[in-house]
matplotlib code that plots the C-alpha trace (Angstrom):
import matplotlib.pyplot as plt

x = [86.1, 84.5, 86.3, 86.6, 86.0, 86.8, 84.9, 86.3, 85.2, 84.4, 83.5, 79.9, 79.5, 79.0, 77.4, 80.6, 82.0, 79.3, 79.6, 83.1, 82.9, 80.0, 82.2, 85.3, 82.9, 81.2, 84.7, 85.9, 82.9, 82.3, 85.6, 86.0, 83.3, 84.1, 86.6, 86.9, 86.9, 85.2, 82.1, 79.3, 79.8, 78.3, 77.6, 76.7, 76.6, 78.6, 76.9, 78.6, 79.6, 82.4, 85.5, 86.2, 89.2, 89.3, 90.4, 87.7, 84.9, 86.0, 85.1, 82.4, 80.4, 82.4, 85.0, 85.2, 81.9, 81.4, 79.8, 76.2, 75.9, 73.2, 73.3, 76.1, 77.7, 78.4, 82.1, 82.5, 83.1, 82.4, 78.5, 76.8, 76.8, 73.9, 75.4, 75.9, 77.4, 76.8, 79.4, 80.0, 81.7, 82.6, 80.1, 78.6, 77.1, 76.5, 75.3, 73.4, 72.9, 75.8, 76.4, 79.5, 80.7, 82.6, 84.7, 87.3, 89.7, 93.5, 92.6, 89.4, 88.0, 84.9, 83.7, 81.7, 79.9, 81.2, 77.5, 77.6, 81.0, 79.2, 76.5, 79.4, 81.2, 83.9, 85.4, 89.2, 88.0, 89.9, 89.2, 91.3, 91.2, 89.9, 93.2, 94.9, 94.2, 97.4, 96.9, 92.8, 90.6, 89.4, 86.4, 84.5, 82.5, 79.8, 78.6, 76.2, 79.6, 81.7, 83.3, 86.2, 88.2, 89.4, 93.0, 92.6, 90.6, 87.5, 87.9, 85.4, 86.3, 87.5, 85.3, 86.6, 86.2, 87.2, 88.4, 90.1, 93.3, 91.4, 89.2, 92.1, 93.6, 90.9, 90.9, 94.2, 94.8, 97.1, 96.4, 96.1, 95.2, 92.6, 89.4, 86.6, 83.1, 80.3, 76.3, 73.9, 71.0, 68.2, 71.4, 74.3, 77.8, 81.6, 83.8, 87.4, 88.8, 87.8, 90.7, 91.5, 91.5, 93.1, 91.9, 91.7, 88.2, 87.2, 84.0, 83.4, 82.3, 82.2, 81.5, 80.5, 79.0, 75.4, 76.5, 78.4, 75.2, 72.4, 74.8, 74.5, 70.9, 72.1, 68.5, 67.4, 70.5, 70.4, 73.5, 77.8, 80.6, 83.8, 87.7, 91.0, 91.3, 93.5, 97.2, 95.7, 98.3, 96.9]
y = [70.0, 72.5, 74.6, 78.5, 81.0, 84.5, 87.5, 90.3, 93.9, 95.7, 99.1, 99.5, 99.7, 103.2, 104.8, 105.9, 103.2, 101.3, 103.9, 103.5, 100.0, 100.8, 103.1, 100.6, 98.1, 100.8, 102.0, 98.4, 97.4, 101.0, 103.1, 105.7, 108.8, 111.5, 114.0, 117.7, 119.0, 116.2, 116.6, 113.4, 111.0, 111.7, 109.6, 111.5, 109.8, 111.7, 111.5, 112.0, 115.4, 117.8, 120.5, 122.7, 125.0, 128.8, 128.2, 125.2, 127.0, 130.4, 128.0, 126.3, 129.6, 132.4, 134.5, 135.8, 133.8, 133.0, 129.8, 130.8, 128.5, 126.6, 125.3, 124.2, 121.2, 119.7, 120.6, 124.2, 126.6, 123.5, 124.3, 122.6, 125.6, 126.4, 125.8, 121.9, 120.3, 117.6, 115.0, 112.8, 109.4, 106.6, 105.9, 109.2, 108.0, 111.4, 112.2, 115.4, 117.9, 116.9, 119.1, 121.7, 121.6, 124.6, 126.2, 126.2, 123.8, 123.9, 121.5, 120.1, 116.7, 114.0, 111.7, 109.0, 105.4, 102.7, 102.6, 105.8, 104.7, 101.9, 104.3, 106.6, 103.7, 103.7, 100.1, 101.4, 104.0, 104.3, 104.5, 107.4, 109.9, 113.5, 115.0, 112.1, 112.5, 111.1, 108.3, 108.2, 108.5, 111.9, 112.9, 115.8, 118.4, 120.6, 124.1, 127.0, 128.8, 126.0, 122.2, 121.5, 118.0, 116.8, 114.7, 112.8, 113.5, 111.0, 108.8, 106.9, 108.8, 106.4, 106.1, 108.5, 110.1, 113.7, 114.9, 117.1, 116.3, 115.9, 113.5, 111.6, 111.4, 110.1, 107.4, 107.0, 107.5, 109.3, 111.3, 108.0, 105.7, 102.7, 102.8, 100.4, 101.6, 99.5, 100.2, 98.5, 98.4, 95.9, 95.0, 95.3, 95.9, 97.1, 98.6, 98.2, 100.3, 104.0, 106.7, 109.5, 112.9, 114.9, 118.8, 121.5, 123.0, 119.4, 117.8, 113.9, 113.1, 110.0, 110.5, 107.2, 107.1, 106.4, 102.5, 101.9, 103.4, 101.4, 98.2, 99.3, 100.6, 103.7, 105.6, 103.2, 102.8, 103.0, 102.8, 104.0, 102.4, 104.1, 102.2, 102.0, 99.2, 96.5, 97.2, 101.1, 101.8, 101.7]
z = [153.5, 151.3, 149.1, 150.2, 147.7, 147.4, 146.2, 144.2, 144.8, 141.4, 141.2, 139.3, 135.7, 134.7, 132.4, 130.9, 131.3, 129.0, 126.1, 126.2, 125.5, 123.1, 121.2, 120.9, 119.4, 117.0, 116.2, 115.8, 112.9, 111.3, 111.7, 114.5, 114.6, 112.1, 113.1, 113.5, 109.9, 108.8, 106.4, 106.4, 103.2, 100.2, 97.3, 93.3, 90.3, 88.0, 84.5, 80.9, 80.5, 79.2, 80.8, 78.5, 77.7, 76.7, 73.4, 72.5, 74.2, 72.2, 69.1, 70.4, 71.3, 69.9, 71.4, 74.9, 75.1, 79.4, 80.8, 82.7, 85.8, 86.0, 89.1, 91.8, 92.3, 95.8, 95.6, 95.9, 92.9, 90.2, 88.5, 85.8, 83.5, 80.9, 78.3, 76.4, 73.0, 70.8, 70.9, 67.8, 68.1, 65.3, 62.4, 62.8, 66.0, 68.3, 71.6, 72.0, 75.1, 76.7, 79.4, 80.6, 84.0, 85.0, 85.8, 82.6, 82.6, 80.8, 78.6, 77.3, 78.1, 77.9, 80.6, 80.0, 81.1, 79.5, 77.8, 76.8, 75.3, 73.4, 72.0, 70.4, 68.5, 71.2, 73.0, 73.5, 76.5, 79.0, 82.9, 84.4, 86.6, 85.6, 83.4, 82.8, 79.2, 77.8, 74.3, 75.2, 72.0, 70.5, 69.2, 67.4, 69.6, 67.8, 69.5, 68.1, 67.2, 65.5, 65.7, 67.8, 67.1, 69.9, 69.4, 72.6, 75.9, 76.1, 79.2, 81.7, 84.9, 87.5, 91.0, 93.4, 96.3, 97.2, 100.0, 102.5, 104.4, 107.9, 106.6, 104.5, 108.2, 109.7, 107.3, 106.9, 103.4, 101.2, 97.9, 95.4, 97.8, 97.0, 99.0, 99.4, 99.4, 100.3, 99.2, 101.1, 99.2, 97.0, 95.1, 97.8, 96.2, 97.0, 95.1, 95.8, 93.7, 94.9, 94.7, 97.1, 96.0, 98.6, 98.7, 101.4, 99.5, 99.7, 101.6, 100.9, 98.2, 95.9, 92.4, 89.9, 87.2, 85.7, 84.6, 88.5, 90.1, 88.1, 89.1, 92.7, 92.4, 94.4, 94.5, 96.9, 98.8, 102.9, 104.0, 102.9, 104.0, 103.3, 104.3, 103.5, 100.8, 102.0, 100.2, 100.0, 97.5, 93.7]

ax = plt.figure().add_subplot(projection="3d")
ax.plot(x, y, z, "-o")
ax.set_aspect("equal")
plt.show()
């Protein structure tokens, strides 16, 4: 006796019904679509450079002297500002040219790549985030108007990414938070340990430096992953 069978009436696949699925399996590899208030992910390398305070550039270039922007910077009201310094190290070692960002900062401070580090004399740099200044190494910093010494400030700026608190939500991070970034690219590499900056003037941003881009050979990269690290916390 032959087994019966039954059919099952299903409506037809829809169109929507196939980007639906489409979408959960986008969202599932790449992270959901970006969400209102959300800007598209941007990658700089942040080369060495100096903030500067009233009182260091009043020595630096004389009194009541101004900064001249140069040019903006992707994150609005910062410029690179005409103006630059020479930066002496260890063993009279000195990098010249180095460029002001503005606008003024309370207190004055260097950022470097580790080789830039190297080339001043320095191998007790710190990595921190922009103002955490606290026990890093000093140096001296030469204007047109004067020398300033500075007791501490010269750190290698940690990989970051900026911010604002729609995209933190869409990610699901929290001011501190580990990210992971991923570069696809001839040489392919993730770093783990990108921290959230949380702003409301923010658009997405990740800033590394000159040594973490070379390593990632980010002038030929094709494609950015941003996540949540796993852990998130730093």
């Amino acid at each position: 006796m032959a087994a019966s069978t039954a059919t099952i009436d299903r409506p037809p696949l829809t169109r929507a019904a196939i980007e639906e699925v489409v979408r959960q399996v986008v969202s599932a590899r790449f992270g959901a679509a970006p969400a209102a208030g959300t800007n598209p992910l941007v990658v700089h390398v942040s080369a060495r450079h100096m903030h500067v305070s009233r009182a260091d550039l009043d020595v630096l270039y004389g009194p009541g002297h101004e900064l001249t922007p140069d040019r903006p910077l992707y994150q609005e009201g910062n410029y690179a500002a005409k103006e630059t310094v020479t930066l002496v190290g260890r063993r009279g070692r000195s990098i010249p040219n180095l460029r002001i960002l503005g606008p003024l900062r309370k207190e004055s401070q260097i950022e470097l790549a580790f080789t830039d580090a190297i080339l001043l004399g320095f191998d007790d740099v710190p990595v921190r985030l922009s103002g955490d200044t606290a026990g890093t190494p000093g140096a001296y910093v030469v204007g047109p108007a004067g020398m300033v010494q500075l007791k501490q400030g010269v750190i290698r700026a940690a990989i970051h990414v900026h911010m604002n608190p729609a995209e933190a939500e869409h990610y699901g991070v929290k001011q501190g938070d580990l990210m992971r970034l991923r570069v696809e690219s001839p040489a392919p590499l993730v770093f783990s340990r990108v921290v959230a900056r949380i702003d409301p003037t923010s658009r997405l941003n990740v800033h590394m430096d000159t040594d973490e881009a070379n390593a990632c050979a980010l002038h030929l990269a094709t494609e950015f992953e941003l996540s949540k690290s796993e852990g998130g916390g730093r």
